[in-house]
N, C-alpha and C positions, 0 to 999 in steps of 0.2 A: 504494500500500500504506500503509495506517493503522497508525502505530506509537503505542503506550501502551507501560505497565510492570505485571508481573504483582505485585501488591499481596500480601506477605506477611502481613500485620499487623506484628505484633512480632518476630516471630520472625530469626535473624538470616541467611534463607536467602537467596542473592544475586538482585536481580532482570535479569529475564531483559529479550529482545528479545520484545515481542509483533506478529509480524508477522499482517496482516492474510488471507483467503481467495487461493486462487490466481488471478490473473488477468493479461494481458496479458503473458507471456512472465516471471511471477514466480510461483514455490513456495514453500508452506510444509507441513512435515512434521514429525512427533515420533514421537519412539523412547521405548524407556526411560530413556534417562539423556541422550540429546540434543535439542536444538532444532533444525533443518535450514531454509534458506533462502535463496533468493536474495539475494544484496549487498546492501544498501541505498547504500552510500557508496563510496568508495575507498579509505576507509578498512577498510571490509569485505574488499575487496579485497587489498589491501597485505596485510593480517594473514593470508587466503587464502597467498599468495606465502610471508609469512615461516615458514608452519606446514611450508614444505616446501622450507625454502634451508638447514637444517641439512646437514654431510658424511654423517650416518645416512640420511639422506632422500635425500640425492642421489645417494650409489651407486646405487641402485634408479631414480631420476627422470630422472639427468642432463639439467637443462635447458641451457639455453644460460646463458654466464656473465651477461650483460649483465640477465637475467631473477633471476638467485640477489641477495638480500638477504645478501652477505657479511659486516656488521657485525652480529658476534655481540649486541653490546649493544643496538642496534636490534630485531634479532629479540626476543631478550626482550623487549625493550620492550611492541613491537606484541602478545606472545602474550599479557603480564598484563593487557592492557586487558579490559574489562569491556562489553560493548556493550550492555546494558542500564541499565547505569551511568555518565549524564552527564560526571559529576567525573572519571569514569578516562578518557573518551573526549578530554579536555582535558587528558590529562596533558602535553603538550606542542605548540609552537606547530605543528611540522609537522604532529601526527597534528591538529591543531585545522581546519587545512588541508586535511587530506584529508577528515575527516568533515565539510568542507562542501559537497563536492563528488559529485554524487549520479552514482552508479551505473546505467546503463542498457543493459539486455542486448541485444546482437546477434544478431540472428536467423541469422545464418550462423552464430556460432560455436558451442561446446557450451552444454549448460545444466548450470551453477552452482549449488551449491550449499553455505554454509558452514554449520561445525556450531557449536553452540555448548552447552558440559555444563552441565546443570541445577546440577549440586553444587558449581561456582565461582562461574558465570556467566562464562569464558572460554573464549579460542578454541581448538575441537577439534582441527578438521580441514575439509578438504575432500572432495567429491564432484563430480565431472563425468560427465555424458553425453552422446556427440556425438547427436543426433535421428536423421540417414539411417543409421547402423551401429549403433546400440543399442552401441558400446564404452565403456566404462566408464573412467575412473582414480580416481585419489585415493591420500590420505594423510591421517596426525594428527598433531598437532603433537607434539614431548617429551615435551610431561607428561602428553599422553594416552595414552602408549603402553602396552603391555605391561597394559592393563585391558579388554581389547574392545570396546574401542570401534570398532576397527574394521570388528569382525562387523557391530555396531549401521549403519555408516556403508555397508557392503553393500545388509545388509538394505534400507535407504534407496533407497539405488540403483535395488535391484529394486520396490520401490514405484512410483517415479517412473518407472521405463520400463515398467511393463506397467500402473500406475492412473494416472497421470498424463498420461505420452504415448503411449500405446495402440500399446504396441513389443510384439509375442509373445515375442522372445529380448534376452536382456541377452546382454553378453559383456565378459569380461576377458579382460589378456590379460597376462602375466608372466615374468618371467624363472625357470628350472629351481629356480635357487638361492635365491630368493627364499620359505623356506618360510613365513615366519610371514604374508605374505602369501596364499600358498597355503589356511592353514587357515583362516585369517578367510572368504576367500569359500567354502570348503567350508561352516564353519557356519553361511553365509550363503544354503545351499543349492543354490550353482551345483557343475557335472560335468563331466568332463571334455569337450571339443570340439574340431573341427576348426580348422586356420587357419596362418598362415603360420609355415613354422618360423625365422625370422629376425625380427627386427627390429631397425627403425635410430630411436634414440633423438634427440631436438632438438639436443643437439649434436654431431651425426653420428655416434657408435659405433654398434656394431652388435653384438646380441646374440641368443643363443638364445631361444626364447619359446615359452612353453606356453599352452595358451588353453583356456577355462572359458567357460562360457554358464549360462544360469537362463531354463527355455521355461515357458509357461504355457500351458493347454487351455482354461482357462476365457474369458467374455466379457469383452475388453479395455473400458478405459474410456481417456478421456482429460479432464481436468480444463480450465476456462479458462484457466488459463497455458500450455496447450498450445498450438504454433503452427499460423496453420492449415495442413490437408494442401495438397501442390502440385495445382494445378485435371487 
């Protein structure tokens, strides 16, 4: 993937990531107000992680501890970086470190995708899709919240599993109480669906769970970052 910087003139708009066409198990997408994309770094990564180690995030995520960015200072850190912007990606030796070290997707795990908003040039949020179950997760960081971006980081979703990786149903899946979760992928236009009424989070609780799908009738496509199908 060919990365440049999108050239503002003068103006003092932030420059973005310009990732390159989909290819080799790598996406790129755009919404209205975000950027979407596979990793490039680990540093890409790490910031992925830190958009979703806050106690807001985690009721709802519950990862395993050893996975959560618990220095608060750190998370900030990673979230005001700029990954379009060389100078901010160097603000410090470790993330200097990480952004040297390149990112490359595994074919077994889900497909990745971070956001990054036009109107900062910082880190959104995340989108995941596992490929064999078309399920969905994700989140946004702090400062994206409570703007819709989350709707936007759905809608994504459903792009990339039914134009991207030629999936006919998406699906989510959530806890009862979790509403504003709920409404985002509502006006993201998934409905209600079948599925297990339980589930046990990464580190081990176990909770109630409502589950939403988004089907399509029309002719599937799939993009070259698509992996191939099994023979």
């Amino acid at each position: 993937m060919v990365w440049s910087r999108l050239r503002r003139g003068r103006t003092a708009a932030p420059r973005l990531p310009l990732p390159g066409p989909c290819w080799r198990r790598r996406h790129t997408l755009r919404t209205e107000r975000l950027l979407l994309y596979t990793p490039e770094t680990r540093l890409d990564l790490t910031a992925a992680v830190a958009a979703g180690s806050d106690p807001a995030a985690q009721r709802w995520l519950a990862w395993n501890d050893e996975r959560v960015i618990a220095d608060a200072g750190v998370r900030e850190g990673l979230l005001r970086l700029r990954p379009g912007d060389a100078e901010t990606m160097r603000a410090s030796r470790l993330f200097t470190n990480l952004l040297n070290r390149p990112y490359e997707p595994d074919p077994d795990e889900a497909v990745l995708l971070i956001g990054v908003r036009a109107d900062t040039g910082t880190y959104a949020g995340v989108v995941m899709m596992h490929p064999g179950t078309g399920e969905i997760d994700g989140w946004t960081a702090p400062e994206a919240r409570g703007l819709g971006l989350g709707t936007e980081m759905f809608r994504a979703a459903v792009v990339l599993g039914h134009a991207h990786l030629g999936l006919p149903t998406v699906l989510a899946g959530l806890e009862p109480a979790n509403t504003a979760c709920a409404r985002a992928l509502a006006k993201a236009g998934f409905v209600a669906a079948e599925g297990p009424p339980r589930h046990t989070h990464p580190n081990g609780s176990e909770v109630d769970a409502r589950w939403l799908r988004h089907t399509v009738t029309a002719p599937l496509t799939r993009c070259p970052g698509a992996a191939p199908l099994p023979a």
